[in-house]
Backbone bond lengths (Angstrom), bond angles and torsions (degrees), N, CA, C in turn:
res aa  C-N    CA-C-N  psi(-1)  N-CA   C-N-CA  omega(-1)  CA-C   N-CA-C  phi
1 X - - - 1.439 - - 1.515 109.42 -
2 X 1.028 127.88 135.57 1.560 142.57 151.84 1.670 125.42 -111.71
3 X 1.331 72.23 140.75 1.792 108.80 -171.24 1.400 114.95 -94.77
4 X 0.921 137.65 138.33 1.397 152.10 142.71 1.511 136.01 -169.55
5 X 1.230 119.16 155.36 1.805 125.10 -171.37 1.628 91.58 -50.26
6 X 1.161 139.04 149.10 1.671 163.45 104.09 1.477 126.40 -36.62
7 X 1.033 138.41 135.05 1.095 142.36 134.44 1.611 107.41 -101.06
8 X 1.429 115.67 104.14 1.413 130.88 -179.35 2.360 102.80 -114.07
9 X 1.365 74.77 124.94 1.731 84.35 176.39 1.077 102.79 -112.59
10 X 1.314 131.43 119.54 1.895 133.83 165.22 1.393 110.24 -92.10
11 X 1.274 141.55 98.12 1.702 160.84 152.60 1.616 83.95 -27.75
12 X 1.355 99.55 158.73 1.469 126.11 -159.77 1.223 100.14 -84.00
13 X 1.894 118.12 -36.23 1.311 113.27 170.45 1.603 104.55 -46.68
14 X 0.589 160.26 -2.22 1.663 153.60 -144.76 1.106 126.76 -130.27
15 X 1.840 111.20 -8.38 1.245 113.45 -167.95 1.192 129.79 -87.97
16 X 1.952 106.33 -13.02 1.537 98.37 172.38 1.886 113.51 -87.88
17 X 1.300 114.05 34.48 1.313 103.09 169.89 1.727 104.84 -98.62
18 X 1.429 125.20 -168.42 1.289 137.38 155.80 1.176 99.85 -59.38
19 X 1.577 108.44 135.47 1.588 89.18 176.26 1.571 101.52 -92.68
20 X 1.449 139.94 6.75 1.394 124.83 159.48 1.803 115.01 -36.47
21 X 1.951 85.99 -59.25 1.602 109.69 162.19 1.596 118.51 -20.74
22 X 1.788 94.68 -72.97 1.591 91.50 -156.75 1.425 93.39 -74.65
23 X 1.438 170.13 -22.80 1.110 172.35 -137.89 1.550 90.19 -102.04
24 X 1.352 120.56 -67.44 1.779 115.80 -163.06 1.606 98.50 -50.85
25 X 1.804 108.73 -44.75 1.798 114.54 -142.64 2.323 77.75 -68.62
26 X 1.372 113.93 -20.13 1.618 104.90 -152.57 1.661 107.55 -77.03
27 X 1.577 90.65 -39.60 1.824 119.93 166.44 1.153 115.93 -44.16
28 X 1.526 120.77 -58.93 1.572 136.92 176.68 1.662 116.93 -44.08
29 X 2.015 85.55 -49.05 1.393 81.01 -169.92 1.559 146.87 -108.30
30 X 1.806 76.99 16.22 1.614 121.60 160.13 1.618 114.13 -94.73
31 X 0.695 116.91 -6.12 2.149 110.27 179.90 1.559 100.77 -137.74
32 X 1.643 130.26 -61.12 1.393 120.31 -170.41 1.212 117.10 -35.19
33 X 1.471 104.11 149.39 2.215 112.51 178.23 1.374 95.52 43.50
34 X 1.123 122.19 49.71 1.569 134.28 164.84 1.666 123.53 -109.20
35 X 1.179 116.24 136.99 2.025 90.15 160.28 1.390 96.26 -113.01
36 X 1.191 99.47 144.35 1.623 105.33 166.81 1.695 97.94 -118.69
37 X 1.658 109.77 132.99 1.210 107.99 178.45 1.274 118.64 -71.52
38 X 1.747 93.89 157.14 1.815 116.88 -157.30 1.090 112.40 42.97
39 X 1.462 132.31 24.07 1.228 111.98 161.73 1.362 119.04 -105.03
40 X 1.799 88.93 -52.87 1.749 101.81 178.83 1.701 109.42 151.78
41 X 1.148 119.41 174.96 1.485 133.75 147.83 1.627 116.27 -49.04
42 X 1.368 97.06 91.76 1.787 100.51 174.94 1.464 101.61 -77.17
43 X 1.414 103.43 118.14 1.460 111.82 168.06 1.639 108.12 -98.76
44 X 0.425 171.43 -141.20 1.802 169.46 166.38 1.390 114.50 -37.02
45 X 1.921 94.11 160.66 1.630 94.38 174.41 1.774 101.97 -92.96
46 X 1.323 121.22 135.93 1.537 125.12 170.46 1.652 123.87 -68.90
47 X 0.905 111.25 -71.55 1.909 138.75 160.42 1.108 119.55 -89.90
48 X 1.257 126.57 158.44 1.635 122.64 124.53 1.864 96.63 -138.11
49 X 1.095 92.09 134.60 1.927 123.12 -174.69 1.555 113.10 -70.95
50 X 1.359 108.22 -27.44 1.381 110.25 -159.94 1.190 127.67 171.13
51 X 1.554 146.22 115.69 1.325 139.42 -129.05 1.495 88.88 -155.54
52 X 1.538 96.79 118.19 1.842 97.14 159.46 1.577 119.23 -63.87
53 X 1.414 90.83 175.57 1.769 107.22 174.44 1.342 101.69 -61.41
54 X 1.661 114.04 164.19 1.292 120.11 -178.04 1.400 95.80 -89.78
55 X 1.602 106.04 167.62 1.436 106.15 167.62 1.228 92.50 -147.42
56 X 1.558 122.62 132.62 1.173 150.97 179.10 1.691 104.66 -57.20
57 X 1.331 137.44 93.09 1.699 115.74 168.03 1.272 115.80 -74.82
58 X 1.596 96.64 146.60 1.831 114.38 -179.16 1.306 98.02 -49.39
59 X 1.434 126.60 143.35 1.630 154.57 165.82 1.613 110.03 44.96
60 X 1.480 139.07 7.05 1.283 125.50 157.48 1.357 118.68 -105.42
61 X 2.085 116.55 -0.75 1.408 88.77 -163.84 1.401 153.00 104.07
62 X 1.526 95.70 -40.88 1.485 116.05 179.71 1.479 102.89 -68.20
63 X 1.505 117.60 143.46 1.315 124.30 167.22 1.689 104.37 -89.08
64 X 1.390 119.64 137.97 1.196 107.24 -171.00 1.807 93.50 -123.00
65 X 1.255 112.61 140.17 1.300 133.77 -177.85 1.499 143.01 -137.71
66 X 1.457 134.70 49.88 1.034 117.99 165.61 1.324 152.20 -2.29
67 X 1.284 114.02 105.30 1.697 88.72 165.29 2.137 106.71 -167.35
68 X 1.082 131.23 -165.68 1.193 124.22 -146.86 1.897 105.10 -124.48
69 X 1.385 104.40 54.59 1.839 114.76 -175.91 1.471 96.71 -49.09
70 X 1.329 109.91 144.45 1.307 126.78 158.85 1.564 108.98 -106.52
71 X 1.550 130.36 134.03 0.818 120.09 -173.74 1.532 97.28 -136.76
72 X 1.779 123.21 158.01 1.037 130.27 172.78 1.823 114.96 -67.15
73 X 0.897 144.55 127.48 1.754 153.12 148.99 1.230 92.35 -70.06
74 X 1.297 94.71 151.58 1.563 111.66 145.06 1.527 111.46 -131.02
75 X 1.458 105.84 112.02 2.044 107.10 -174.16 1.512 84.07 -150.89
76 X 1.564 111.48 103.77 1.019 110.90 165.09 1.490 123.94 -73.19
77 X 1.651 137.90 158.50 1.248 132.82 -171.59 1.834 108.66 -77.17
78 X 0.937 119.59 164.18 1.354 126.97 161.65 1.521 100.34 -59.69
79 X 1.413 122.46 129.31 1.688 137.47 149.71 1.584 82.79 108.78
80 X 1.593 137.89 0.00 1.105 99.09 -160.54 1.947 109.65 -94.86
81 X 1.000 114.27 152.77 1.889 113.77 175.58 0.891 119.67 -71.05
82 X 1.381 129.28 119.52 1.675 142.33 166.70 1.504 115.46 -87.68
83 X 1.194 98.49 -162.77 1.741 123.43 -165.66 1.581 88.81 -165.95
84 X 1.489 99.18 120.17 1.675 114.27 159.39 1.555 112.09 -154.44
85 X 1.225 104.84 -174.17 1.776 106.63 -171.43 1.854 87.89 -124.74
86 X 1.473 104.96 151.84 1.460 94.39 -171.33 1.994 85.63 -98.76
87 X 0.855 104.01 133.62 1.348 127.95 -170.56 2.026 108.46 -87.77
88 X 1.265 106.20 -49.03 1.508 112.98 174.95 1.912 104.84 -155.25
89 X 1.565 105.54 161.01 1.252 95.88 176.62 1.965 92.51 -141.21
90 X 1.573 104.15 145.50 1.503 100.78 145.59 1.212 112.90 -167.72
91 X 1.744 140.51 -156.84 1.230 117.62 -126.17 1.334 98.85 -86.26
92 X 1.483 114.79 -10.17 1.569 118.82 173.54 1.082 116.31 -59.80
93 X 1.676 129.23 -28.98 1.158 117.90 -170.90 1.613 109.82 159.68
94 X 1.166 122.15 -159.41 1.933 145.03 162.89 0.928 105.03 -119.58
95 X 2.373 108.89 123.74 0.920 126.94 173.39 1.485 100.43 -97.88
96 X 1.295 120.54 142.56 1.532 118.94 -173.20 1.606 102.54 -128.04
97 X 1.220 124.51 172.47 1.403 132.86 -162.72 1.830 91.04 -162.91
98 X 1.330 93.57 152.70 1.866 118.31 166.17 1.229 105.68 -109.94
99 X 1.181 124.26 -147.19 1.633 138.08 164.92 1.385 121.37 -92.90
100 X 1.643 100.48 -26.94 1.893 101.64 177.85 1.516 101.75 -138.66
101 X 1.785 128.51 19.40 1.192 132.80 161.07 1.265 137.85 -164.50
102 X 1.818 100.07 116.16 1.536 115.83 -163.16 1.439 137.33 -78.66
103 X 1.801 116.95 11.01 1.157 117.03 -148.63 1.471 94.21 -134.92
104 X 1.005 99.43 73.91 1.960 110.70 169.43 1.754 106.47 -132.64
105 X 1.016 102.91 141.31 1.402 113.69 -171.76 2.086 93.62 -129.34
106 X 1.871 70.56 155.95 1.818 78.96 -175.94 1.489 88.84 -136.45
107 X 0.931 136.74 113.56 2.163 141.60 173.54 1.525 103.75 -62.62
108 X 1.135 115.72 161.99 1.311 115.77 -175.31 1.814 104.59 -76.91
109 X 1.774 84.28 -33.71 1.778 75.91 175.08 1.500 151.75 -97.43
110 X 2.124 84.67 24.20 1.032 115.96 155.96 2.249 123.31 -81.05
111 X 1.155 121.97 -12.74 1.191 156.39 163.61 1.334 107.17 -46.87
112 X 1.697 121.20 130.34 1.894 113.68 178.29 1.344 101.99 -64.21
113 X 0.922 132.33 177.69 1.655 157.07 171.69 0.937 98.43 -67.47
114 X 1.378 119.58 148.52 1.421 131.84 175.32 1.569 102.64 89.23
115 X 1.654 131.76 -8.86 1.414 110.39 -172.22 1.338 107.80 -108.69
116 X 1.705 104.18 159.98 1.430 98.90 -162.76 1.751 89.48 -168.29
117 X 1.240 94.23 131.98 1.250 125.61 -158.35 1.928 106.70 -63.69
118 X 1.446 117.68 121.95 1.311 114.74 163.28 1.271 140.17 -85.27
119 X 1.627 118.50 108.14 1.498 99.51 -168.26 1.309 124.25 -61.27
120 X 1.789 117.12 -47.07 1.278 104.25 -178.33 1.444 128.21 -74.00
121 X 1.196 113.28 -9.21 1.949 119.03 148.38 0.922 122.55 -77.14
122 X 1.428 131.73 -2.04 1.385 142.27 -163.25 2.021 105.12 20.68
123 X 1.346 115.08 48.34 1.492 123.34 164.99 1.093 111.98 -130.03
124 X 1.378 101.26 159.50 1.719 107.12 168.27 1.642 137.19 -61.60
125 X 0.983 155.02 91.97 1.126 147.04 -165.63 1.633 110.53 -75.50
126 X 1.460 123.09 133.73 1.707 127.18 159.93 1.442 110.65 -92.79
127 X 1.011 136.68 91.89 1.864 134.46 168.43 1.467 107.51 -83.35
128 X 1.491 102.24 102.53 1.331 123.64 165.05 1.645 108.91 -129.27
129 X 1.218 98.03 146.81 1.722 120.02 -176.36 1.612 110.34 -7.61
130 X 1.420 109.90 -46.71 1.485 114.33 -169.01 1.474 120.88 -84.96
131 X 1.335 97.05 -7.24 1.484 111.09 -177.13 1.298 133.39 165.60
132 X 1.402 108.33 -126.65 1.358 118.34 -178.32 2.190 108.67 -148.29
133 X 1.465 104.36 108.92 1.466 103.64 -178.97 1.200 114.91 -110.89
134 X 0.958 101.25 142.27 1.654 104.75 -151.64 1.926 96.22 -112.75
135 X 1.060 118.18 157.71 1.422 134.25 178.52 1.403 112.63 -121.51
136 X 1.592 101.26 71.14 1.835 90.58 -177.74 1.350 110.97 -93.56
137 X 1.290 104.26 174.70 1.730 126.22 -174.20 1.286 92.22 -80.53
138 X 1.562 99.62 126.06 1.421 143.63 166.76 1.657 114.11 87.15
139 X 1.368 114.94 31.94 1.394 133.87 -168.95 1.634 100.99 -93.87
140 X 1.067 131.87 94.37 1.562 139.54 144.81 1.430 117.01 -13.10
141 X 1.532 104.30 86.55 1.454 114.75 -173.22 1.460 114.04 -108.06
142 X 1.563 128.20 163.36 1.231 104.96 -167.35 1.991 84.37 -130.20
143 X 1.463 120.67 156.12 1.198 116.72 -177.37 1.568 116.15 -172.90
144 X 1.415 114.92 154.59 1.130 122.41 165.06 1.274 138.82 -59.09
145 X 1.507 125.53 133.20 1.223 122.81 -169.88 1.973 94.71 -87.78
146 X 1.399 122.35 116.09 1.248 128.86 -177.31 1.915 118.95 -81.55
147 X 1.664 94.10 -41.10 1.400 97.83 -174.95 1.649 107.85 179.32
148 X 1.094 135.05 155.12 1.210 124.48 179.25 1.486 125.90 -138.02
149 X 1.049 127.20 156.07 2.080 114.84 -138.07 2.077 81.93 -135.16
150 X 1.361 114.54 131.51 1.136 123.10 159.83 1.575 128.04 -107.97
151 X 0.887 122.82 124.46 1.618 118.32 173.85 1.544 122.46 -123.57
152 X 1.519 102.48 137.40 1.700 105.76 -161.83 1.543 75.96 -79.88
153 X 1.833 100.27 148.39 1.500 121.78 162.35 0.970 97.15 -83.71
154 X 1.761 153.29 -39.52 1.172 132.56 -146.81 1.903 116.26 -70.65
155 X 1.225 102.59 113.84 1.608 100.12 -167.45 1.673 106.34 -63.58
156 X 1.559 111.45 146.48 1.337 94.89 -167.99 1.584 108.51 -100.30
157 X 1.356 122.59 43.45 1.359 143.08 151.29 1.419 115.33 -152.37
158 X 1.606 104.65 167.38 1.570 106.91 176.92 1.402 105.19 -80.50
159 X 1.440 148.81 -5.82 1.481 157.60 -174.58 1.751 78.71 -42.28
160 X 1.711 99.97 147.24 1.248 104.40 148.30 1.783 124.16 -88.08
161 X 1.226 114.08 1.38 1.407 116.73 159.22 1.243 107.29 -47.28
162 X 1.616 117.24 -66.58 1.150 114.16 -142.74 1.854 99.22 -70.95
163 X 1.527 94.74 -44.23 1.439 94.19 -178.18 1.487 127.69 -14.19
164 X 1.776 93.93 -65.16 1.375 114.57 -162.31 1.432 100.96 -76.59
165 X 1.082 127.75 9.80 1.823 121.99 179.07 1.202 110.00 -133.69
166 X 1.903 110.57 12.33 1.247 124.11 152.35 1.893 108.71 -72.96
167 X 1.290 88.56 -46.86 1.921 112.68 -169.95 1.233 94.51 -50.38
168 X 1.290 133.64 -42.70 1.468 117.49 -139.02 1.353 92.69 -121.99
169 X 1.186 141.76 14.80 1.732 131.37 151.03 1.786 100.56 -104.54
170 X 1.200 89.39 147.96 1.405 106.11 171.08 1.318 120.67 -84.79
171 X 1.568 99.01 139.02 1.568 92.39 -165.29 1.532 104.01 -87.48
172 X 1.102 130.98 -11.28 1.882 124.09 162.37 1.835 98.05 -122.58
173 X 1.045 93.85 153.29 1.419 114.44 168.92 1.750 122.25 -133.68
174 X 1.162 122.21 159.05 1.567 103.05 162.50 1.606 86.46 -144.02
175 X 1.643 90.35 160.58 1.509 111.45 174.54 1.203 129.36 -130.70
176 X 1.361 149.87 126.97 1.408 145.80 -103.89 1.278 90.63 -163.99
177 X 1.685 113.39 162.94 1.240 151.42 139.42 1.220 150.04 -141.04
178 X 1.107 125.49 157.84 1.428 130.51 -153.09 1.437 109.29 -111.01
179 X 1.691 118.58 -17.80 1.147 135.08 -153.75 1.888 114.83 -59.02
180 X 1.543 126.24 -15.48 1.107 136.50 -179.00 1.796 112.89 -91.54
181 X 1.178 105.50 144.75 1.938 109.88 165.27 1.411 94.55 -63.34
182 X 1.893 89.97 129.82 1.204 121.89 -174.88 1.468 124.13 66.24
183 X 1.113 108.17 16.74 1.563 105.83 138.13 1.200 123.06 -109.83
184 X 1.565 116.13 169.16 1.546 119.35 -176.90 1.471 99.08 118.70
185 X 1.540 103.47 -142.95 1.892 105.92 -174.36 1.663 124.53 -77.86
186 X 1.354 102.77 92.14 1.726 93.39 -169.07 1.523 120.39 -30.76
187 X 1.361 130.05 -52.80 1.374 103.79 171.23 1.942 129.41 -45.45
188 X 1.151 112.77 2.14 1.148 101.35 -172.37 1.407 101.66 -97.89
189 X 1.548 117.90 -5.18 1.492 111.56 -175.70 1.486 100.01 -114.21
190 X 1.373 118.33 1.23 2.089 110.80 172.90 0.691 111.76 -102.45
């Protein structure tokens, strides 16, 4: 959980709720499906402890309110084991997905020995003694968290170049492996 002071404004539309209400719905919809750097993927707000008085601002209205939300992250540790669905694969590697996060990568030379990528399945193949294991898309895989890569969005000009090549990197990433017994495609270990 993380802590810190708020500056929360509730719009006038807002005022006939609780304002516990309008404060959580303002929290949510300032941080949720968010990353905030070094922290993580804010998935929801958890608490909030304590909320100043409102204060009316000169000519918009806004109620302005302080106070100290705790909200859930999601930043998993280095070494720790997940659960994802492999979402796409190619010779770079396994793209994996959760339920509320799409940006984990697996390298090929994160992959056991022996695997080697199929073009006309466009999946990964495992060749071990018994056969042939395949890594298909949307297969419930389980894996290591390897390391994780942050990037500031703030473009470091107003160019719309930069903008748009702000848009298109992700501002958290994580990076994974499969390389230990019992990771890889959960059916292969039940």
């Amino acid at each position: 959980m993380v802590q810190d002071v708020h500056l929360m404004q509730i719009p006038p539309s807002q005022f006939e709720q609780h304002s516990r209400v309008a404060i959580e719905n303002n929290i949510n919809a300032k941080y949720s499906n968010r990353v905030i750097q070094k922290i993580g993927l804010c998935i929801c707000m958890y608490d909030l402890l304590w909320a100043s008085e409102g204060l009316i601002g000169h000519g918009d209205g806004l109620v302005n309110v302080n106070g100290p939300p705790s909200y859930l992250p999601l930043r998993p540790f280095k070494g720790e084991i997940l659960f994802g669905k492999i979402s796409s694969a190619s010779q770079d590697g396994l793209q994996i997905r959760t339920d509320f996060f799409e940006e984990i990568t697996v390298s090929y030379k994160e992959l056991p020995e022996n695997t080697e990528y199929d073009h006309n399945e466009k999946a990964w193949v495992w060749v071990v003694d018994e056969g042939r294991m395949h890594y298909d898309k949307n297969e419930m895989v389980r894996f290591q968290v390897l390391d994780e890569t942050w990037n500031d969005q703030l473009p470091e000009s107003g160019e719309q170049e930069a903008v748009e090549r702000a848009k298109s990197i992700s501002p958290y990433t994580l990076k994974g492996t499969m390389m230990k017994e019992g990771l890889g495609v959960c059916l292969w270990w039940d």
